[in-house]
C-alpha positions, 0 to 999 in steps of 0.5 A: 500500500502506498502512503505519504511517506513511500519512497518515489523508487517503489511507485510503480507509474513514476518512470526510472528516468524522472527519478534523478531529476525528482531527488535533483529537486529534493523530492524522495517521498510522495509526501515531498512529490504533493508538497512540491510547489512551482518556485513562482506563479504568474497569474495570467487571468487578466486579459489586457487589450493589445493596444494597452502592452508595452514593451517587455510586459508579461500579458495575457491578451485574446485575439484571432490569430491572422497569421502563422509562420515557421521559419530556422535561424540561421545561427543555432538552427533554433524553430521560430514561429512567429504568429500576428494575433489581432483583437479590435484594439490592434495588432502583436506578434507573438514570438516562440523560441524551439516549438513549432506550433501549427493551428492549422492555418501555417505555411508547410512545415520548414525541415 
């Protein structure tokens, strides 16, 4: 029977790999794995009209997506997606770094 203070080895779902990184992160017991809590937490339930973001503010706006590209840098052959979302206030792009999202409506996936 499993309880709170059983060891993370002798849980039967908890992959052999994730082991290391788990004591890596202090965590030797399930009781360690419930009360294990993420070192910040952003709250991103407000929702912010594009036109009202500045520069190098973390915000959650919400808006239709009007264009989707993937492109490889040239440097470190990262995947960029570059997406340009439109709500009624104006326009952003938003930019991700190594994770080429599709929504269905991208060019062909660059390889």
């Amino acid at each position: 029977m499993i309880s709170l203070a059983t060891t993370v080895e002798s849980v039967p779902r908890i992959s052999k790999k994730i082991i290391p990184a788990l004591k890596k992160l202090g965590i030797k017991t399930i009781r360690g794995l419930l009360f294990h809590f993420p070192s910040r937490y952003e709250d991103f339930s407000n929702l912010k009209p594009i036109r009202a973001v500045e520069i190098g503010e973390v915000v959650t706006v919400r808006g239709v997506i009007q264009k989707v590209s993937n492109r490889r840098t040239a440097r470190r052959h990262l995947m960029l997606t570059e997406a340009t979302v439109k709500d009624e206030s104006g326009t952003i792009k938003a930019l991700w770094f190594n994770q080429p999202f599709c929504c269905g409506i991208c060019e062909p996936e660059i390889r």
